[in-house]
C-alpha positions, 0 to 999 in steps of 0.5 A: 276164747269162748269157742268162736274163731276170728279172723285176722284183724290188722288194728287187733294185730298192730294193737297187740304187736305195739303193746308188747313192745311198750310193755318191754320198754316200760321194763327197761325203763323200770331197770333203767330208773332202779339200777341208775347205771352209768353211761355205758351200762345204760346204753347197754339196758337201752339197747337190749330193751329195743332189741327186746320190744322189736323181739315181742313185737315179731312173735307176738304177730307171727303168733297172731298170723299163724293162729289166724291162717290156720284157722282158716286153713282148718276151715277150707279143709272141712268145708272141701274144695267146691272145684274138685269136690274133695277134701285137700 
């Protein structure tokens, strides 16, 4: 970013939670329409790109959050605590 923080936007976090999960079964379905594999291997690739989709879509919103809360967190810490007049 260009210096400036954001705070934790929930469309930007459902935006970029879901994308990484399209992208993830897009790849499977590349693999799936390359390889052509039968049955059980198919299912095996299908299943592995569900487990892959639900894998981004946890870490790229823990990322997102933890960048966010932190942020915030760095804020709260230079401005102080206006009820005790010191810094945590």
């Amino acid at each position: 970013m260009t210096g400036q923080r954001r705070g934790l936007s929930m469309g930007r976090l459902a935006l970029f939670s879901l994308g990484s999960a399209a992208a993830v079964l897009a790849l499977a379905t590349v693999v799936l329409a390359v390889i052509e594999p039968g049955p059980v291997l198919g299912l095996l690739i299908v299943l592995a790109g569900v487990g892959g989709a639900i894998l981004a879509m946890g870490l790229v919103s823990t990322r997102m959050t933890r960048r966010a809360l932190d942020d915030s967190a760095d804020e709260e810490r230079s401005a102080g605590d206006p009820g005790t007049g010191s810094s945590r």
